[in-house]
N, C-alpha and C positions, 0 to 999 in steps of 0.2 A: 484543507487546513490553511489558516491565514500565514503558516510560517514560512511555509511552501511557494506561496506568494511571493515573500521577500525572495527565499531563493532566488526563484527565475529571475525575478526584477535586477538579484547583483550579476550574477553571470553575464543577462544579456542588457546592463545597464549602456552600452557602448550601443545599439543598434535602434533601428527605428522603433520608437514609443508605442506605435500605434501597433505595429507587432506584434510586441509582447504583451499589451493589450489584449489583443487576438488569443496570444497564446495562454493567458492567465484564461481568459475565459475557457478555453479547449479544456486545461489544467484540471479546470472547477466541474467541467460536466463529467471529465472522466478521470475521478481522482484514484481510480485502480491500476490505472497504466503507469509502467513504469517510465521515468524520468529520461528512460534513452529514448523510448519511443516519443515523449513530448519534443526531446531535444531534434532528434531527425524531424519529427513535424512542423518544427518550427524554421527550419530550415529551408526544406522542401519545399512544404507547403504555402507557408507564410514567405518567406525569402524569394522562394524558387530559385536556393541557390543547392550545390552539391555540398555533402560534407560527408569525410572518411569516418570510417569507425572510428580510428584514432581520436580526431578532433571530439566525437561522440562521447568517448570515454574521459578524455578530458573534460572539457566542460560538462559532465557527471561531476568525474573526480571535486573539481572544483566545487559545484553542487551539495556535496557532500561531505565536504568540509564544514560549507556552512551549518546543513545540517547537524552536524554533529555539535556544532558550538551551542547551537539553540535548544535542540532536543537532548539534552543531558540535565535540562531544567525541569525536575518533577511536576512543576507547575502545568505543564503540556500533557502530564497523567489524566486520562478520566478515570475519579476517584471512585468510582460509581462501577465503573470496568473494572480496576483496579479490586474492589472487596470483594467483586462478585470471583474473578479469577481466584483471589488470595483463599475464598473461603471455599472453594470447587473443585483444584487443582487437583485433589487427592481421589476427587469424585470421576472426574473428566479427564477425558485425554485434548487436551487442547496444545495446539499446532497455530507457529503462526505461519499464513501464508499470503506476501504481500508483495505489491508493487513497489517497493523502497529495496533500495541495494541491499543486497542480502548481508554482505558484510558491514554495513553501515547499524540493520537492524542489530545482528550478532552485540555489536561494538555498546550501543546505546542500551539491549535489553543486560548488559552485561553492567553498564555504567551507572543502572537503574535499579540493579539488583533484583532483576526482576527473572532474570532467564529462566531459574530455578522451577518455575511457573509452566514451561513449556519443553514439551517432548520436544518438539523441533523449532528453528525458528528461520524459513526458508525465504528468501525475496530475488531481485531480479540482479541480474539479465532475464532469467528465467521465467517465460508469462505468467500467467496467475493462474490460469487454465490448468497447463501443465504441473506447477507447484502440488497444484490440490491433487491431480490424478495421481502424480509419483506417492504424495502422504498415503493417499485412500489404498495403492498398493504395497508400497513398502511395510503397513502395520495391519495390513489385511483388512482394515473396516468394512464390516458391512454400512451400505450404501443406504439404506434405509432406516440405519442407525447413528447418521452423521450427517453433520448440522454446519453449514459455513454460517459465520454471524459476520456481518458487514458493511460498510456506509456507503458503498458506489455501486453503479449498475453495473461494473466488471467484476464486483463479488458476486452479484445475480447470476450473472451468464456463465462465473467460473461452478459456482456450485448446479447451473441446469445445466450444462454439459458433462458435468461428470455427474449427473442422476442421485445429488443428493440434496435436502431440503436448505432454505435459505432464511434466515432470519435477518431484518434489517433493523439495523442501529443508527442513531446519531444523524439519521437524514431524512426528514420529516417526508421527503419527495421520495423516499424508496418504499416508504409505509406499506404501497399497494401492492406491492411486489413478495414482500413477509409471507413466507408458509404456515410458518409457525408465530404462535402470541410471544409475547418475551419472557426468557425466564427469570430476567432483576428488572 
């Protein structure tokens, strides 16, 4: 998502261009990981410098700040997600389970007025992986009765390691990857 973009770009506007470059692209191919993990990547990998958890969770913190300014603007709703959820909620046990700070989601699907919508709404530190297994066991779903719906290849992998189907949304490049046809 293009917002997510700016993110990175204000945090790490202080540091080599080409970098962050590097790291928006990393960003974009794996848009399920959470922002700590991009942040240590960017670090590490693109830097090859060290950085503490602390500095980690700051520059989240900061991260997340922005976020918050930007995604409180409905305009970032897909309206299209948005009626299918509004008209379903009652049908479905829909769970969100995502790579954005968990308290960040809380904060926005609350500011959104949207929470009301979701049994749970779980995000990081927490992988995505794990998220999904804790939901799938703490509400007992059967596994061949539950459906991740998702736009990145780490929704893919989080719903085939936990043995439940995957439907892809919003990313024309995950199309091949869909178990299931779409249900809006």
């Amino acid at each position: 998502m293009a917002v997510r973009d700016i993110g990175f770009k204000r945090i790490f506007s202080a540091f080599d261009q080409e970098s962050v470059a590097k790291l928006l692209e990393y960003h974009r191919e794996n848009g399920g990981l959470s922002r700590y993990v991009k942040i240590r990547y960017f670090f590490t990998e693109l830097l090859s410098e060290k950085i503490t958890e602390n500095e980690v969770r700051e520059y989240a913190h900061q991260f997340s700040k922005i976020m918050i300014n930007e995604l409180t603007k409905p305009s970032y709703l897909i309206q299209e997600s948005l009626r299918f959820i509004k008209n379903k909620y009652k049908e479905y046990n829909f769970h969100v389970a995502s790579g954005s700070d968990q308290e960040e989601l809380r904060y926005l699907c609350k500011e959104l007025d949207i929470s009301k919508y979701f049994i749970s709404i779980n995000g990081s530190p927490t992988p995505k992986e794990k998220l999904v297994e804790e939901i799938l066991d703490e509400y007992k779903y059967e596994r061949k009765y539950t459906c991740l719906i998702g736009d990145s290849i780490n929704d893919r992998d989080a719903a085939k390691s936990n043995g439940i189907l995957f439907l892809a949304y919003n990313n024309e490049k995950l199309n091949e990857f869909s178990e299931i046809k779409p249900l809006f």
